[in-house]
KETIVEX-476868 format. One record per residue (C-alpha): residue number from 0; x, y, z. Coordinates in steps of 0.02 Angstrom, whole numbers, padded with zeros to 5 digits, m for minus. Layout:
! residues N
 pos      u      v      w
 NUM      X      Y      Z
...
This chain:
! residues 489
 pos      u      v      w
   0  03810  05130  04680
   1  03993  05182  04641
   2  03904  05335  04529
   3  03835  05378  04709
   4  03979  05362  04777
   5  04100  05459  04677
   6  03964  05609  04708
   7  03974  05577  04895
   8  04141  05573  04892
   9  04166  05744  04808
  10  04046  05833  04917
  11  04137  05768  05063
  12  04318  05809  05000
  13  04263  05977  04945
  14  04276  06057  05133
  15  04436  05973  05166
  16  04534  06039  04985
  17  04707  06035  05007
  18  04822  06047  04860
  19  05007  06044  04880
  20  05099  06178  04741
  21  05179  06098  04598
  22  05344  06186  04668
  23  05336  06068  04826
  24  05312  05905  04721
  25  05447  05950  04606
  26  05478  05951  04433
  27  05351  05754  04410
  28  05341  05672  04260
  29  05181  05735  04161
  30  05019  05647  04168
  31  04855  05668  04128
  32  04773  05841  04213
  33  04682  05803  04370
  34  04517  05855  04440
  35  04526  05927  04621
  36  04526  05797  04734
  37  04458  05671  04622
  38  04630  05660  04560
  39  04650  05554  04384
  40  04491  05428  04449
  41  04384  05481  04314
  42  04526  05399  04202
  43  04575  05280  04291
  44  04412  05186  04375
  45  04437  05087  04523
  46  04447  04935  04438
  47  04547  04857  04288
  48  04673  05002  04354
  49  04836  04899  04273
  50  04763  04909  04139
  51  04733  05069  04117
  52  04870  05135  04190
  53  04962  05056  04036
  54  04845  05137  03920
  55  04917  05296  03982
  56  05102  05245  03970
  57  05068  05216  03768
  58  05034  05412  03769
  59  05137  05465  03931
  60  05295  05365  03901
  61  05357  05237  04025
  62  05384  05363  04169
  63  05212  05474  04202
  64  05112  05540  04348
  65  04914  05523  04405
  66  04846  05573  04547
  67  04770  05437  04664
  68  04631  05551  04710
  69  04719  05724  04781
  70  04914  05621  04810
  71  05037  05617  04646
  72  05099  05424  04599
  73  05244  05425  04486
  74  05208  05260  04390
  75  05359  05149  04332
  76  05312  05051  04160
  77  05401  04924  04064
  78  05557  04840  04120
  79  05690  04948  04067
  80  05618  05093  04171
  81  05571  04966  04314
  82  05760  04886  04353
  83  05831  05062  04322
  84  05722  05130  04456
  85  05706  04963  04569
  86  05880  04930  04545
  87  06013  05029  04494
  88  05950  05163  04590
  89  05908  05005  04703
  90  05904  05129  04881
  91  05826  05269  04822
  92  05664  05196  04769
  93  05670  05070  04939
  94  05542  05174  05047
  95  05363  05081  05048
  96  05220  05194  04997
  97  05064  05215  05075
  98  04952  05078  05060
  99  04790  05126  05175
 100  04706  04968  05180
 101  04858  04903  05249
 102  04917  05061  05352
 103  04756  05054  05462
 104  04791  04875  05518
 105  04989  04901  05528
 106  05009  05090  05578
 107  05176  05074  05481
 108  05233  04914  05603
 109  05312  04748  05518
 110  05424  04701  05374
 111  05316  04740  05234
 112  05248  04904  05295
 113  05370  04981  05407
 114  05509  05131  05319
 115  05696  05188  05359
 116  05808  05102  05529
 117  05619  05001  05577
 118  05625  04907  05409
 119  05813  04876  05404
 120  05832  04820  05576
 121  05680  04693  05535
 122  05741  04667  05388
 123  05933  04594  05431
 124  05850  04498  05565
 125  05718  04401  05480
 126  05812  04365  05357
 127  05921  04277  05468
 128  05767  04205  05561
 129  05719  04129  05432
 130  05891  04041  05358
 131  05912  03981  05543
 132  05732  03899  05517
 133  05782  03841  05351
 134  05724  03924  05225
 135  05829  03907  05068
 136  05894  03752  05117
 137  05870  03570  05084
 138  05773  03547  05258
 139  05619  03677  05178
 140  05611  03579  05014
 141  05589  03405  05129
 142  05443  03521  05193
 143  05395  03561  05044
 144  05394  03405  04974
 145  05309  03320  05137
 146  05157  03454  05105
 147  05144  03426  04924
 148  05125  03217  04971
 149  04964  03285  05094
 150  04890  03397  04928
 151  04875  03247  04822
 152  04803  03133  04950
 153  04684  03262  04984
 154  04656  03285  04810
 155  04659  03080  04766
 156  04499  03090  04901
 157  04399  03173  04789
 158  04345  02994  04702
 159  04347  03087  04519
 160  04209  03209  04587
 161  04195  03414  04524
 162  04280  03513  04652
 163  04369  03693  04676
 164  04548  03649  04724
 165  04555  03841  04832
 166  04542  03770  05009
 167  04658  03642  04949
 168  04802  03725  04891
 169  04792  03872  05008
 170  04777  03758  05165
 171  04946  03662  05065
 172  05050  03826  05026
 173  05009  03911  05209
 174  05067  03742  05301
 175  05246  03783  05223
 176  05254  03956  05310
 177  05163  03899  05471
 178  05290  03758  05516
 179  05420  03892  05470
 180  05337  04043  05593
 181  05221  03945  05720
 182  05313  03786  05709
 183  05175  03657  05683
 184  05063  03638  05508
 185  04862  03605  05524
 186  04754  03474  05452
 187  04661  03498  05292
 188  04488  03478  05394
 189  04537  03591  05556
 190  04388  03712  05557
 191  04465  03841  05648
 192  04624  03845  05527
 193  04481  03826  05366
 194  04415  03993  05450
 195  04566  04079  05461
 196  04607  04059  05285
 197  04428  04096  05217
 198  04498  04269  05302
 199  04662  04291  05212
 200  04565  04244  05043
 201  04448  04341  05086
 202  04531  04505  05124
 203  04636  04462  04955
 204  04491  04469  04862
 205  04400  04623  04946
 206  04584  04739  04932
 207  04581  04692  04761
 208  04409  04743  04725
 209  04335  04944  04697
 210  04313  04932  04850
 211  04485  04916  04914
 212  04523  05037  04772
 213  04423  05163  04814
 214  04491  05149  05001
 215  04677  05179  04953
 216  04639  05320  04870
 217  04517  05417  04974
 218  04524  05332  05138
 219  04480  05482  05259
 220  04316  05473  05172
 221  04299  05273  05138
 222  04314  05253  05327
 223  04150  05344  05352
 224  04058  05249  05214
 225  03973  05078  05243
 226  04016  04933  05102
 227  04119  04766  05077
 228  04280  04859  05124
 229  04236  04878  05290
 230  04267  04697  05309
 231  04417  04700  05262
 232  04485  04783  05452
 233  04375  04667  05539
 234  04456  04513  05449
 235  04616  04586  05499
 236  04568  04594  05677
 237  04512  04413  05684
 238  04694  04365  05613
 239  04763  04467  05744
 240  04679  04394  05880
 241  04738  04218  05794
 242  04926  04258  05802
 243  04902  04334  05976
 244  04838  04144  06025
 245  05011  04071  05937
 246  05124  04215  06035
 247  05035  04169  06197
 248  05050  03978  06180
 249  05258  04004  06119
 250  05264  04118  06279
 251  05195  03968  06369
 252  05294  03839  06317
 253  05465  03893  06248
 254  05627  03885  06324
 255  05716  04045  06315
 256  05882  04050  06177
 257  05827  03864  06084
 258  05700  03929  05950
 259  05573  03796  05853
 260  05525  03943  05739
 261  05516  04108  05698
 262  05393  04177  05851
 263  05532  04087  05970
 264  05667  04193  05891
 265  05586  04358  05893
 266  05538  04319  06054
 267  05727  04290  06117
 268  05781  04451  06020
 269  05647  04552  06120
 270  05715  04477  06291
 271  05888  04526  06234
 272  05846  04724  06196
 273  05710  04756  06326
 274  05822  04873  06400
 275  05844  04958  06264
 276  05704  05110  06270
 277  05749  05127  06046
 278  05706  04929  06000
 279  05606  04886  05869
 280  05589  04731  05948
 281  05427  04729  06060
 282  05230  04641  06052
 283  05168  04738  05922
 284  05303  04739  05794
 285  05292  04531  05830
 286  05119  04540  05774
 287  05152  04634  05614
 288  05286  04559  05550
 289  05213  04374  05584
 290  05041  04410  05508
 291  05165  04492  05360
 292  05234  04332  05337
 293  05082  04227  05361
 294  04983  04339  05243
 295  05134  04350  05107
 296  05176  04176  05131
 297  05008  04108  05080
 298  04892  04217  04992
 299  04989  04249  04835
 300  05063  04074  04807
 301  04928  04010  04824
 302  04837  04117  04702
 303  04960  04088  04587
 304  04930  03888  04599
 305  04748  03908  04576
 306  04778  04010  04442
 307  04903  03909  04362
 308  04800  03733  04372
 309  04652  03827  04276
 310  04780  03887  04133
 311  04838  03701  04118
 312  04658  03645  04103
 313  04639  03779  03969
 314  04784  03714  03864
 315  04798  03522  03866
 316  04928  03520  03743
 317  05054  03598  03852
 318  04996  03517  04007
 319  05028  03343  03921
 320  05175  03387  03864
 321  05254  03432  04048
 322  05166  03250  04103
 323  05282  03166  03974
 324  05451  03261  04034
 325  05409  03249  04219
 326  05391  03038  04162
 327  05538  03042  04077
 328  05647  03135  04197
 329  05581  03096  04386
 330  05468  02943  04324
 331  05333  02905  04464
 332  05423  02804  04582
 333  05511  02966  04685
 334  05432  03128  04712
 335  05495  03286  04619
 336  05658  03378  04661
 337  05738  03566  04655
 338  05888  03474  04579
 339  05752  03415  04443
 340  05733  03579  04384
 341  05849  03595  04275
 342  05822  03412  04181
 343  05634  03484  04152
 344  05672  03655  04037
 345  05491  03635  03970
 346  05397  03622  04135
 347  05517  03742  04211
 348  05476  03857  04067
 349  05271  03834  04078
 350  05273  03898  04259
 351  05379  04041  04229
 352  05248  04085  04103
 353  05100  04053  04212
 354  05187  04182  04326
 355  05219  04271  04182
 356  05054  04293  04124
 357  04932  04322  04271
 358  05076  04445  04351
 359  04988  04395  04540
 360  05032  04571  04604
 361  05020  04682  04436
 362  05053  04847  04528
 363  05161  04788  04652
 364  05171  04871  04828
 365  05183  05042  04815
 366  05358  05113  04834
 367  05428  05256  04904
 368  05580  05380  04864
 369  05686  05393  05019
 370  05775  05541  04957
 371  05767  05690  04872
 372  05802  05608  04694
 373  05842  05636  04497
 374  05749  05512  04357
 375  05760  05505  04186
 376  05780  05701  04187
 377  05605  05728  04312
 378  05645  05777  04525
 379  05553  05668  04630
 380  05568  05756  04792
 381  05609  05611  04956
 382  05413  05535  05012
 383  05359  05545  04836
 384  05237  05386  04799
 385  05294  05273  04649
 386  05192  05135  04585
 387  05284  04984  04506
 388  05203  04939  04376
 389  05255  04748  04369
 390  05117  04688  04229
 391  05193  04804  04114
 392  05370  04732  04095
 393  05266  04536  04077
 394  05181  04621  03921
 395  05334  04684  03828
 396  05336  04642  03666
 397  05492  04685  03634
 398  05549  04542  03769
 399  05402  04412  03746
 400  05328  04377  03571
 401  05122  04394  03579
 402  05132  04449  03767
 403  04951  04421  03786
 404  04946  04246  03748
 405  05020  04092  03857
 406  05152  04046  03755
 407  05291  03924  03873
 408  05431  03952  03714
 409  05455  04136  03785
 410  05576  04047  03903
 411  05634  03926  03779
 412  05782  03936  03678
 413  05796  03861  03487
 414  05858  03706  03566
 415  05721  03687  03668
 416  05838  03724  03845
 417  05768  03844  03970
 418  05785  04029  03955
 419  05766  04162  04089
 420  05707  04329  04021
 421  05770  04497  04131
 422  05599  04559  04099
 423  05510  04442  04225
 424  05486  04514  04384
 425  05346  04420  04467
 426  05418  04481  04655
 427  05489  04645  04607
 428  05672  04677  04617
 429  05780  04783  04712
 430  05806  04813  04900
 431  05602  04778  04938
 432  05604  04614  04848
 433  05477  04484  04942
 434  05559  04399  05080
 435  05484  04235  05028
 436  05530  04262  04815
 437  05635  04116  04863
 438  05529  03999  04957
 439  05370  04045  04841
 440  05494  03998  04674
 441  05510  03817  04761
 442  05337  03789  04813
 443  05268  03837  04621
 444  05398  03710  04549
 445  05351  03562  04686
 446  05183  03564  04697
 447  05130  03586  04540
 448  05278  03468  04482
 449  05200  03328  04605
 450  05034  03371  04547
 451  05060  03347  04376
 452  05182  03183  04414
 453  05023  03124  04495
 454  04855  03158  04404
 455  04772  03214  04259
 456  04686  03377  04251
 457  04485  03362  04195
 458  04427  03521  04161
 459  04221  03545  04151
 460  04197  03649  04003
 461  04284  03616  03833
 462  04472  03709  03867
 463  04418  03827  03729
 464  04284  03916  03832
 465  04388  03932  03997
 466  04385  04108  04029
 467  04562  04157  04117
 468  04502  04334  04149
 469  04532  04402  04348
 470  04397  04393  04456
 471  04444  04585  04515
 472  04596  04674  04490
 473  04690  04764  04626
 474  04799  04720  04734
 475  04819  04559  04626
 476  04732  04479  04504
 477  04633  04353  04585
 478  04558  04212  04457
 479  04396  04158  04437
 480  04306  04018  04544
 481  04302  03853  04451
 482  04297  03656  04481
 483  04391  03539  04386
 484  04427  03364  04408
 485  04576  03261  04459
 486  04622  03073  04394
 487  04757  02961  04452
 488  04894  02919  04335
């Protein structure tokens, strides 16, 4: 089918050839040579693309170009090239790069998608949404915690039966950033809410597939061709018409200047600059930047839970281990705390390396130079699309020993007391850093903290023949289905 495909879509491109000169791109990095309009995808497949985009930095070096069908990528690899883009030229590489799958649904609107005085204005002001609804303080982690209590009775239901935890822990994670944006959390057996979240998953899944691949790259065409990806907008429509039903029902029932949550503020901010014929504050850009939140404040958290219970099933030695510090430092009379953190340098370490290892988002989101700029002796003219290649600085073997292997001591010290490592980068830094790095970091170390306090882990194959290898690889790296089983302590 894709062999069909990649014909179809050269036939198709052929009429509309466009090539930009090599003098209007600037002096780019070198790369591999390019077909027209098939760009490097004979190289680089539309799956698996992480890796082998860091097959190509072994021969390219850790700054190199490929063509995403006819559009140049510079690709950032390893973490010394990464924080010297992402960082200490921090505002130059700030811009977000196109991302069709996304663009279609967003037309450049919200935090996550949106470029120059758009993003900054949302920026600054959700940002200061979202401390005023407490996020990063000790009311969120009460949240937290509260949420984490409803996970393992839900779990504790399962009377020792098989089950995949998914719905579970995605239902969990997205109740954090729904009291936090709609102001109310939903029960584990709400149909409605079970629905929407079979969407987010879903459209995780499909933008991380070929398919979504294969869209990014040569959407003009992809839009005309029938397949799985066309589900993807659909989805995305369905979760619009969802948060159109929250804005309606805060429109409804609020009381103008005292906010629950975030919908409430935005809503006050757009009453305050509706005069004003240059806001960025109107309906749509509501819409965008609360599904934004709603999708980046479940789907990948969550993944990274699901993903992280199926490593501890495959290594019972470590996941006994973090049952005997969690005993010995929080016990199982009180629930876990941030401030235990600290007191638990093993299981602190273990979930760094979860993260560490399944890198959720292994290409990032693309990025964008704002500005005509100068890197590591190469021009990269302002608009020019950079891909962040987070996966490679988490296999660094300079900075983690046997990178490919789960190995918790990579953020150990001799003495057995927590190390961080510069080269981890889960959230990617600089000025496009996720909004929620923060409130993600506390819901990895609480739930799975309480989880662990609380039950044993049964997996239903021997832990040798767990297979931890990604579903599909795109977007992120989502992990493959599986049931396990949960005992109490």
């Amino acid at each position: 089918m894709l062999l069909v495909l990649l014909l179809g879509l050269l036939l198709l491109t052929l009429a509309l050839r466009a090539r930009s000169s090599q003098g209007s791109r600037g002096k780019l990095p070198p790369g591999p040579t390019p077909l027209p309009l098939l760009g490097n995808l004979l190289q680089l497949g539309s799956s698996k693309m992480d890796q082998r985009l860091m097959e190509l930095s072994r021969r390219y070096g850790p700054v190199f170009t490929v063509h995403l069908g006819p559009r140049p990528a510079v690709v950032l690899s390893g973490s010394a090239a990464l924080r010297e883009a992402l960082l200490l030229q921090g505002d130059a590489f700030s811009g977000r790069g196109a991302m069709p799958t996304f663009e279609r649904f967003t037309r450049g609107n919200g935090i996550a998608f949106s470029n120059g005085p758009r993003w900054h204005t949302l920026r600054t002001f959700t940002m200061g949404a979202l401390k005023d609804m407490g996020l990063g303080t000790r009311s969120i982690e009460e949240r937290i915690q509260e949420e984490a209590a409803a996970l393992c009775k839900e779990l504790g239901q399962n009377r020792d039966a098989p089950f995949n935890p998914q719905q579970l822990l995605c239902n969990a994670v997205s109740n954090v950033i729904c009291a936090v944006v709609f102001g109310q959390r939903y029960g584990y057996e709400d149909p409605d809410f079970k629905t929407l979240l079979d969407l987010l998953n879903d459209n995780f899944k499909l933008m991380s597939s070929q398919w979504g691949q294969m869209y990014n790259m040569f959407p003009s065409v992809m839009d005309w061709v029938p397949g799985p990806h066309q589900r993807i907008f659909h989805n995305f429509e369905l979760l619009r018409a969802f948060i159109y039903d929250q804005i309606w029902k805060h429109q409804k029932s609020r009381k103008p200047r005292e906010p629950r949550d975030f919908i409430d503020c935005f809503l006050d901010q757009i009453d305050k600059e509706k005069q004003d014929p240059w806001s960025h504050f109107y309906m749509d850009t509501l819409v965008m930047t609360t599904h934004n939140l709603f999708f980046g404040g479940t789907e990948t958290t969550s993944t990274t839970l699901r993903y992280g219970l199926l490593i501890l099933l495959k290594y019972p030695e470590v996941t006994k281990k973090a049952h005997e510090e969690i005993d010995r430092v929080v016990g199982r009379d009180r629930a876990p705390r941030l401030d235990d953190r600290e007191n638990l340098p093993y299981t602190n370490a273990v979930l760094h390396e979860i993260q560490r290892l399944i890198s959720v988002l292994p290409m990032g989101l693309p990025r964008a130079t704002t500005q005509d700029t100068h890197f590591r002796g190469y021009f990269l003219p302002k608009g020019t699309h950079v891909i962040p290649l987070l996966v490679s600085a988490h296999r660094d073997s300079i900075q983690f020993k046997d990178p490919q292997c789960f190995d918790p001591t990579n953020f150990l010290d001799d003495k057995g007391a927590f190390r961080p490592n510069k080269a981890f980068m889960p959230f990617a830094p600089g000025k496009r850093m996720c909004l929620g790095a923060s409130l993600a970091r506390m819901e990895i170390f609480l739930f799975l903290t309480t989880i662990l306090q609380r039950f044993k882990l049964c997996p239903m194959e021997k832990p040798e023949d767990i297979d931890l290898t990604p579903q599909c690889t795109g977007l992120g790296n989502v992990p493959p289905a599986y049931e396990l089983r949960v005992l109490a302590r």
